[in-house]
C-alpha positions in Angstrom: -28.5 -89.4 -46.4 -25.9 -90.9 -43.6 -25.4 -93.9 -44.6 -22.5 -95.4 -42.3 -21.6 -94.7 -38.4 -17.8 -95.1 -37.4 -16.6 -96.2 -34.4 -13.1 -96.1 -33.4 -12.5 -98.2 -30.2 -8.9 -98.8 -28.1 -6.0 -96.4 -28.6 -5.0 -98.0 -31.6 -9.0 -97.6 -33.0 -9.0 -94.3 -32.0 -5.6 -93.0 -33.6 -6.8 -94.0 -37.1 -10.2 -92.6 -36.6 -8.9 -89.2 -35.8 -6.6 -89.6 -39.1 -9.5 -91.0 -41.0 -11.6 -87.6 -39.2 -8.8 -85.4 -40.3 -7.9 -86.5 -44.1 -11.7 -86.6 -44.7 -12.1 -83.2 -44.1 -9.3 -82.2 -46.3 -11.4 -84.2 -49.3 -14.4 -82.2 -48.4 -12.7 -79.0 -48.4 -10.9 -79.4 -51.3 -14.0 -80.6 -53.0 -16.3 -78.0 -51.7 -14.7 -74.6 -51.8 -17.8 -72.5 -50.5 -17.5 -74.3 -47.4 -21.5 -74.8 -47.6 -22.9 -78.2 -45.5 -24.1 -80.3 -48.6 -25.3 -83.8 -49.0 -21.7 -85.7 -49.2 -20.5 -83.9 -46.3 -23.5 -85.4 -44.4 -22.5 -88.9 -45.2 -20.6 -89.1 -41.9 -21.1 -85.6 -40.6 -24.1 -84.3 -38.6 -24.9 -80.2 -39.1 -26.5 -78.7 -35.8 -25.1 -75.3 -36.0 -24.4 -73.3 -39.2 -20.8 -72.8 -38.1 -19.0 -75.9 -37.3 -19.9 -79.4 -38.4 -20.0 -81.5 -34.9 -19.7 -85.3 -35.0 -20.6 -88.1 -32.7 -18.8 -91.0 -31.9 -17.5 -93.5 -29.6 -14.0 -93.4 -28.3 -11.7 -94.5 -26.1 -8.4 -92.3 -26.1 -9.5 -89.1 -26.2 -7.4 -86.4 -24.7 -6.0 -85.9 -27.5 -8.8 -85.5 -30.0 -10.4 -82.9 -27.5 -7.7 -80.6 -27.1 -6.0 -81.4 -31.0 -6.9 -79.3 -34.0 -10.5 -81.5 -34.7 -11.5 -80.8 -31.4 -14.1 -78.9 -32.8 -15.9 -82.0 -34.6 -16.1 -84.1 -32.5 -19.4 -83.8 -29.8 -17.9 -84.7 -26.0 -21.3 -86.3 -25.1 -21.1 -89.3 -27.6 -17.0 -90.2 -26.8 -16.6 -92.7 -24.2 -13.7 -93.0 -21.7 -12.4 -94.6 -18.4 -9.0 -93.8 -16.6 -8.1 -97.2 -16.4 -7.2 -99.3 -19.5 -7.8 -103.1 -19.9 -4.1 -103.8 -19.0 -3.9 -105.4 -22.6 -6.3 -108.3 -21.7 -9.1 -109.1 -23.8 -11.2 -110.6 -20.9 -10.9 -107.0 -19.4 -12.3 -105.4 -22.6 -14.6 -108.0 -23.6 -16.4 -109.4 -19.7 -15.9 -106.3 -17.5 -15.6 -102.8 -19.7 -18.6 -104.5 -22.0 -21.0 -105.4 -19.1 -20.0 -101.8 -17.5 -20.6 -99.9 -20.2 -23.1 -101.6 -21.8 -26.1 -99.4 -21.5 -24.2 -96.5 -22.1 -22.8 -97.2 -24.8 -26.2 -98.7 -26.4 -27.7 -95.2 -25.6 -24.5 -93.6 -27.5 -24.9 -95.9 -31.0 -29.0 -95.0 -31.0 -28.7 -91.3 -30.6 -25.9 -91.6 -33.5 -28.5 -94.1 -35.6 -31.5 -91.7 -35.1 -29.5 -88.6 -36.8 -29.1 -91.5 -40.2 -31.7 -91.6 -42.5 -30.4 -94.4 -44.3 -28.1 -96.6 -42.2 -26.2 -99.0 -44.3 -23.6 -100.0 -42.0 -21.4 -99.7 -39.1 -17.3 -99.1 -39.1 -15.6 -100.8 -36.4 -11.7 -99.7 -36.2 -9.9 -101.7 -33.1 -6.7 -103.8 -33.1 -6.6 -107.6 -32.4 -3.5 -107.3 -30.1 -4.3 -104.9 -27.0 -7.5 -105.4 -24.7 -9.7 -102.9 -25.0 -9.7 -102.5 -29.2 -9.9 -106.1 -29.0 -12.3 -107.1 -26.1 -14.7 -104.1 -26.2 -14.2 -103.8 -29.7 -15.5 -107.4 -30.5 -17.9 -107.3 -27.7 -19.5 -104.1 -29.5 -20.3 -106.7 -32.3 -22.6 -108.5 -30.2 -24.2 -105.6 -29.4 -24.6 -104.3 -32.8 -26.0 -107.4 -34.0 -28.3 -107.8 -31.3 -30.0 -103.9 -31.4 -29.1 -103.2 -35.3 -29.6 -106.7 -36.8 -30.5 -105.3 -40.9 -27.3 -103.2 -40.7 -24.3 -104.5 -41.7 -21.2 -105.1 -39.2 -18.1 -103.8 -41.4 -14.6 -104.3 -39.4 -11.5 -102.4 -39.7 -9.3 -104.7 -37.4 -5.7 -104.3 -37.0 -3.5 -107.7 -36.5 -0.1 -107.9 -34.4 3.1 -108.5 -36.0 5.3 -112.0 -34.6 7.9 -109.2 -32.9 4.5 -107.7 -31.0 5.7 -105.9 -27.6 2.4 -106.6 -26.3 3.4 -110.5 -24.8 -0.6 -111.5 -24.6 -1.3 -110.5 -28.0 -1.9 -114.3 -29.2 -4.2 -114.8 -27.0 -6.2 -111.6 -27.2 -6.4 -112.4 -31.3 -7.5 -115.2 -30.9 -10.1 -114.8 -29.1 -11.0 -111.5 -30.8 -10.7 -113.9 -33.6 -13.7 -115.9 -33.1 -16.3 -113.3 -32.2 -15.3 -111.7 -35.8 -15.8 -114.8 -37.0 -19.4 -115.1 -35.7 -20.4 -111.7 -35.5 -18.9 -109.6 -38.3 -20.1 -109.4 -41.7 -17.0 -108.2 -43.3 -13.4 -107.9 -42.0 -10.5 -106.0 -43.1 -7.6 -107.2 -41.9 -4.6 -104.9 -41.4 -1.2 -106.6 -40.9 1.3 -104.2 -38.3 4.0 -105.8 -40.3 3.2 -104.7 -43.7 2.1 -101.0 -42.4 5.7 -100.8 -40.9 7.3 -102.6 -44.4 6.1 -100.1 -46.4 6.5 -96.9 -44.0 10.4 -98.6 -43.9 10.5 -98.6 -47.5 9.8 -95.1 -48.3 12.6 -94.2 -45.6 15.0 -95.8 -47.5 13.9 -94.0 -50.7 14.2 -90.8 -48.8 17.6 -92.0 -47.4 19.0 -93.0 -50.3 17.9 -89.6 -52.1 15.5 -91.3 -54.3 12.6 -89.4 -53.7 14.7 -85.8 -53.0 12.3 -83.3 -51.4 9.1 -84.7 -52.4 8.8 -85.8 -48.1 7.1 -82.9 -46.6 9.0 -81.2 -43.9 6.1 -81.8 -41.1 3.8 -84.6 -42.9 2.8 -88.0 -41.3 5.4 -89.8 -42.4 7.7 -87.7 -40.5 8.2 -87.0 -36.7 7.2 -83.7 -35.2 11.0 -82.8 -35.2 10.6 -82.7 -39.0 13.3 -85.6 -39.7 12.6 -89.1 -41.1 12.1 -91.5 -38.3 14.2 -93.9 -37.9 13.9 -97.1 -39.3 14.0 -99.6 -36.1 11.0 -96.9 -34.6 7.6 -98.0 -35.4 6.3 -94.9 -36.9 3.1 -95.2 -35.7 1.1 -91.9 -37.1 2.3 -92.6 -40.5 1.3 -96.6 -40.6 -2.3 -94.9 -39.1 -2.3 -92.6 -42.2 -2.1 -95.5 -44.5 -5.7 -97.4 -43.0 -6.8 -93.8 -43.0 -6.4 -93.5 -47.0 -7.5 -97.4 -46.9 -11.1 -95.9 -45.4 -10.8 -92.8 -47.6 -11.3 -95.1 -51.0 -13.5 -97.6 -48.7 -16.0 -94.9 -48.4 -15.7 -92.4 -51.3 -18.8 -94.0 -52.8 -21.0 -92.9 -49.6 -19.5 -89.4 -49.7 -18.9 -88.4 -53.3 -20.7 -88.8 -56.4 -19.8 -91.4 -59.5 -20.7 -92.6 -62.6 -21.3 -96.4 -60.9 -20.9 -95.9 -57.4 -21.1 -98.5 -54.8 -23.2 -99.0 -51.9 -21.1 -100.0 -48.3 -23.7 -102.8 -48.4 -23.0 -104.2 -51.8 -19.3 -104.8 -50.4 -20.6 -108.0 -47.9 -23.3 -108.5 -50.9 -20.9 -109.4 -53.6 -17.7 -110.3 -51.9 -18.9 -112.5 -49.2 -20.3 -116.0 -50.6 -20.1 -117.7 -47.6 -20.9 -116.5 -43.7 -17.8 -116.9 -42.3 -14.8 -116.6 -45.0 -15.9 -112.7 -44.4 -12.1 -111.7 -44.5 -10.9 -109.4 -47.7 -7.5 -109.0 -48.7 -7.1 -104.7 -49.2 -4.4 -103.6 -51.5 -4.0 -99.8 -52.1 -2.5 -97.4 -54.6 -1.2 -94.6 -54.2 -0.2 -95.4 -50.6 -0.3 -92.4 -49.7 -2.1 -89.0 -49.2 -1.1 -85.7 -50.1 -0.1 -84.8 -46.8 2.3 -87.5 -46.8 4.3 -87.4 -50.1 4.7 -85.6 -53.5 5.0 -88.9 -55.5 4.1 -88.4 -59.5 1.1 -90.0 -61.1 1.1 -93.3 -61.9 0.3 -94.4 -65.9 -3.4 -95.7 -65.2 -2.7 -99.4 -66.3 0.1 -99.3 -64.0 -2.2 -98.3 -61.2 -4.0 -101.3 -61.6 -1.5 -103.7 -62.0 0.3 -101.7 -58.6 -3.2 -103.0 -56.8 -2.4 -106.7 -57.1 1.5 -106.3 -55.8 2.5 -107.5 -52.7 4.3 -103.9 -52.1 0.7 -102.4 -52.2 -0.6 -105.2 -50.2 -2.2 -104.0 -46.3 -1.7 -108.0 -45.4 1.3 -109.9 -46.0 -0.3 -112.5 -48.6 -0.1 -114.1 -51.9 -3.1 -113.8 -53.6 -2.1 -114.4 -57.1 -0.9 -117.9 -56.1 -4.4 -118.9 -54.1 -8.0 -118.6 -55.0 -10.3 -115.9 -55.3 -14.0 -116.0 -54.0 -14.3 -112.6 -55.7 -12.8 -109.0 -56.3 -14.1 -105.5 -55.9 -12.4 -102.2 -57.5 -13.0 -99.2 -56.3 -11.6 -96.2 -58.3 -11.3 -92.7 -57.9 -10.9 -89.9 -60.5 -11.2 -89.3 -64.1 -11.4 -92.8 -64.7 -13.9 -94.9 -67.6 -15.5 -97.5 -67.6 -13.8 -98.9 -70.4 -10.2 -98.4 -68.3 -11.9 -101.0 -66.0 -12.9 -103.6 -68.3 -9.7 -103.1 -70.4 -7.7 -103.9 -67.2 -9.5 -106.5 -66.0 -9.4 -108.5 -69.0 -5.5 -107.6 -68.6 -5.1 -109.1 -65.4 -7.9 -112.0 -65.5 -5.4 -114.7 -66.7 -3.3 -113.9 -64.5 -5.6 -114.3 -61.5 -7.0 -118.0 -60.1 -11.0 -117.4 -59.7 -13.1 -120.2 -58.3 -15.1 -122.3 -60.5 -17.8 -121.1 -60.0 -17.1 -117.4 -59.9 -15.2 -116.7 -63.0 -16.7 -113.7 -63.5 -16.5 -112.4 -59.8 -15.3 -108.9 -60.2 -17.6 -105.7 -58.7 -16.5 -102.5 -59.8 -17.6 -98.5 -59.1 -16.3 -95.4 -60.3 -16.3 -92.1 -57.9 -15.7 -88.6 -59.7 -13.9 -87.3 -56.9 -10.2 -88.3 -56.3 -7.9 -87.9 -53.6 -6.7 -84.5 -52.9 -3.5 -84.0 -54.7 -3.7 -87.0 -57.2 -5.6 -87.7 -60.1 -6.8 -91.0 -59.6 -6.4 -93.7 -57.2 -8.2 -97.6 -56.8 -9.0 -99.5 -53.7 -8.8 -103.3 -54.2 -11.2 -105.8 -52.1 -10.2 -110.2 -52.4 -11.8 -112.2 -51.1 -8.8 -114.8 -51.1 -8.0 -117.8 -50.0 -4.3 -115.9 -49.4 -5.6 -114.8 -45.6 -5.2 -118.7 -44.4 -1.1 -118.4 -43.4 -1.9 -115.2 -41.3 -4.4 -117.2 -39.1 -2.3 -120.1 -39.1 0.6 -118.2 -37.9 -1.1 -116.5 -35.3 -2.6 -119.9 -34.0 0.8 -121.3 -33.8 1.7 -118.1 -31.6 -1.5 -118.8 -29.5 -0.3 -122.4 -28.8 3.6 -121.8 -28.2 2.0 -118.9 -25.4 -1.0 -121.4 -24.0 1.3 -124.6 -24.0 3.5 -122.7 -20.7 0.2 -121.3 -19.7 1.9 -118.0 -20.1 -0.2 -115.0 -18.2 -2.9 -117.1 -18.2 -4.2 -116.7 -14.6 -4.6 -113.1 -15.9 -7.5 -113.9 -17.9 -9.3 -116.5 -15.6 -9.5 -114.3 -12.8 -12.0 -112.2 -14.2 -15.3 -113.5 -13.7 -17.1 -115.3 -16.6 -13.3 -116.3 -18.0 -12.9 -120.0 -18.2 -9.7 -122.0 -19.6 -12.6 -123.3 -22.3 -13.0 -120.0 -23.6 -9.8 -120.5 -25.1 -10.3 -123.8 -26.0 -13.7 -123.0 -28.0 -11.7 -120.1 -29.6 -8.6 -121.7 -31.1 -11.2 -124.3 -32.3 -13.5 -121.5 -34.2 -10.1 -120.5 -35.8 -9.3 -124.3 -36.8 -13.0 -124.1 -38.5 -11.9 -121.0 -40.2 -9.0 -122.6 -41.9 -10.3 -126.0 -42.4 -12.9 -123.9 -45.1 -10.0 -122.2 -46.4 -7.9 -125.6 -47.2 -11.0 -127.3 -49.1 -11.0 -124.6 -50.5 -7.6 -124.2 -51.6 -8.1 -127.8 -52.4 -10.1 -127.4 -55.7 -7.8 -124.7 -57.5 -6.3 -126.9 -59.7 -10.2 -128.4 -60.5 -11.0 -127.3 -64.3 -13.5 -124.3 -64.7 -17.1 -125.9 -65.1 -19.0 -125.2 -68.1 -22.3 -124.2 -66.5 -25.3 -124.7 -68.3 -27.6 -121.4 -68.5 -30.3 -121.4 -66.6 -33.9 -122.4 -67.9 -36.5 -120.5 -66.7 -40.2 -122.2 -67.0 -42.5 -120.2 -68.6 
């Protein structure tokens, strides 16, 4: 059964793909050592030859992935490219790449669909900031929802930090923003700040001896030269290595078996109570995959508690001040089911649940850990926390649209109107209007709900 299809779009999209591609092979062949194709191999990967296990996908950047070590994997007939790039404009993505490659890239998504037997959803990795992760990216939404409209539209989207090189990033977020907020069932939002916070941290650890030799000489987390980058450099492979792991836990259910595994599907089901506050907070622990660093175990309750820390946080956020909507675990390893109740009942009094959702939690359990630890847990809120991230980056939008900065960029390509913008900053107002009532009845005491009489 294939239940998901992934596809990576932009350079940024594409970069974490590969990792994803590349650390989810690892799993597989440390799980299955006879290197026989079996069913949680086929969860993502299609077997047409009884040598190599080819894969089809969209792409954008893909020189790289062709002539790299996964080149193999990959089938050159479903990756998508053009020599020029959208010259960090979202209209480009969005209005021209979209209406040019249209077709093509509806003909790409069936033939992948056809080889599912059970689709459940579709990955979308892009970043907000650029043009063609962000443009094409959200324009492939549209798409999706308009040919696949049963299968859910699961978004992996990565946001621009405030010190963003790229100057027209507000405005390609923005309106990026409001296409995820109509079209998009669930959205993971990835914060280029807190990638780069926590890559920083462990080079200080290293540079201050702390962690000693337990840095691989040549893993992600280091440059090709084999030293530590250096702090003021973005290091860009290793911060793609951490949404990688992010997707690892994400889909370990679809690939691996458990005691009380969870569907991709059940994710929107059970974490998304209303339409459009579709945005989860991710926290992750460990942060990092074998290939990056030799860090010991964590104590299991620790692990746990580690989840719902800002230092294990993919979004800068505050969760445990603001309100959930509802929580998902996801662990790996030899892990009970009685280690998840024990900790949750730990760390419920801690936590602000709606009214009305007290018991909001949704839990599963995979067998199969990460390579090189014993356990690990993926942590999904849907939290109220998200509303200062989209409040910051409307107050970037309106510094940059009150010059009219670059604008004439974006309104000569056809179809591009100044009220595009207009109806987009709006959408994000909506957006965190909800979240403020919201916010507003946090303090309200927990109703006492009657049960619910059912006539006989």
């Amino acid at each position: 059964v294939s239940p998901a299809s992934l596809i990576a779009v932009g350079q940024c999209g594409n970069q974490i793909g590969c990792c994803f591609w590349d650390l989810a092979l690892r799993e597989h062949a440390a799980v299955n050592q006879q290197g026989v194709y079996d069913e949680a191999i086929s969860s993502f990967f299609r077997n047409v030859d009884t040598r190599i296990l080819p894969l089809g996908r969209p792409g954008g950047v893909v020189n790289e992935i062709l002539q790299g070590p996964l080149r193999d994997v990959f089938d050159s007939k479903q990756l998508i490219t053009d020599i020029s790039g959208s010259g960090n404009n979202w209209a480009v993505g969005h209005k021209v790449f979209g209406s040019l490659y249209q077709e093509q890239i509806l003909e790409k998504l069936r033939k992948s669909a056809e080889h599912c037997d059970c689709l459940q959803c579709f990955f979308i990795i892009h970043s907000m900031g650029g043009g063609t992760g962000s443009g094409l990216g959200t324009f492939l939404l549209k798409v999706l929802e308009d040919e696949f409209p049963e299968v859910y539209r699961f978004v992996t989207s990565v946001y621009p930090s405030a010190e963003d090189d790229v100057i027209t990033s507000p405005y390609n977020s923005i309106l990026a923003m409001k296409e995820l907020n109509e079209h998009a069932d669930c959205v993971l939002p990835i914060d280029n700040q807190s990638l780069f916070d926590i890559i920083s941290k462990i080079d200080l650890m290293v540079n201050s001896g702390k962690l000693g030799t337990t840095i691989k000489a040549k893993s992600l987390v280091t440059s090709s030269a084999g030293a530590v980058k250096k702090r003021h450099q973005k290091p860009f492979d290793a911060m793609n290595n951490i949404v990688a792991n992010l997707l690892l836990n994400l889909t370990s259910s679809a690939r691996f078996e458990g005691s009380l595994n969870m569907d991709l599907n059940e994710i929107s089901m059970n974490l998304v109570p209303f339409p459009q506050l579709h945005y989860l907070v991710s926290s992750l622990t460990p942060l990092y995959t074998l290939a990056d660093v030799n860090i010991p175990t964590r104590r299991l309750d620790q692990m746990f508690s580690d989840a719902f820390s800002k230092d294990h946080q993919l979004i800068r956020a505050d969760p445990k001040h603001s309100l959930y909507l509802a929580c998902a675990l996801m662990v790996r390893g030899n892990v009970q089911v009685s280690d998840l109740r024990r900790n949750i009942e730990r760390l419920k009094p801690s936590l602000r649940f709606i009214s009305w959702n007290q018991e909001g939690w949704k839990t599963s359990l995979c067998s199969v850990p990460p390579v090189g630890h014993s356990h690990s847990l993926l942590a999904l809120a849907n939290n109220t926390c998200v509303k200062p991230t989209f409040m910051e980056l409307r107050d970037r939008f309106t510094r940059l649209y009150k010059k009219k900065a670059h604008l004439h960029h974006y309104l000569q390509i056809e179809g591009m109107e100044e009220s595009c913008f207009m109806e987009a900053v709006s959408s994000l107002s909506r957006l965190i209007e909800e979240y403020n009532q919201l916010d507003a009845t946090k303090c309200m005491p927990v109703e006492d709900l009657p049960r619910l009489s059912i006539a006989m």
